[in-house]
N, C-alpha and C positions, 0 to 999 in steps of 0.2 A: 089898334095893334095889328099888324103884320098877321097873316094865317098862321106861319111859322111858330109866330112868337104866341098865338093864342093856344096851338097845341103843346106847345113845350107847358106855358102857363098850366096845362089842361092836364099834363104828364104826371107834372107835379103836387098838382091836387089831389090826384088821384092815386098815388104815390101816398100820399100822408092821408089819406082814407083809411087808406088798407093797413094801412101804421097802426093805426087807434083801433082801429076795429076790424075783425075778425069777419071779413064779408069776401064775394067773391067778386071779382076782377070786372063782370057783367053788372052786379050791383053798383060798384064804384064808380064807371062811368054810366050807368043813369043817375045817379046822386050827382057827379059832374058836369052832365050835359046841364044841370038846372041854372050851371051857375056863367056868368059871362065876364070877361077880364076889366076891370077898371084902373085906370091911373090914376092915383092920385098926385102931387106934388107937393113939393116943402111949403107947408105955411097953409095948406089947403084943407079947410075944416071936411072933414067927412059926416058929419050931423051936428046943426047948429043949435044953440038953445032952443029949447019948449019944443022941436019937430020930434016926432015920435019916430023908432027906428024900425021899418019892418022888415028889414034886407036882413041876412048873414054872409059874412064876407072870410075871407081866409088871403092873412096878408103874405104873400111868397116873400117880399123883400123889404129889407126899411123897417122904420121902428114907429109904432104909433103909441102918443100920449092920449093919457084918458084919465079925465076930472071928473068929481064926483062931490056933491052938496050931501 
């Protein structure tokens, strides 16, 4: 991703931080800086069977399926 497009990414985040929770502007982006932009694509698993997931992610755009046994 572009700088541009990782602060906008980053604007955004942080933006729906402050949404949900009640914190201040300096907490929200140390909560943000943790995290880094990934692309996903159509058809592109984001954790496959049996791998264990230790990430959290926050999706800005697009819609994700999620299966469950």
């Amino acid at each position: 991703m572009a700088d541009t497009e990782t602060i906008v990414a980053q604007n955004k985040f942080i933006g729906f931080i402050q949404m949900v929770n009640n914190i201040s502007m300096d907490a929200a982006q140390k909560i943000a800086s943790n995290f880094s932009p990934v692309v996903y694509y159509k058809n592109e698993y984001f954790l496959r069977e049996g791998a264990v997931n230790t990430d959290y992610f926050f999706l800005e755009e697009g819609i994700m399926r999620a299966f469950t046994i």
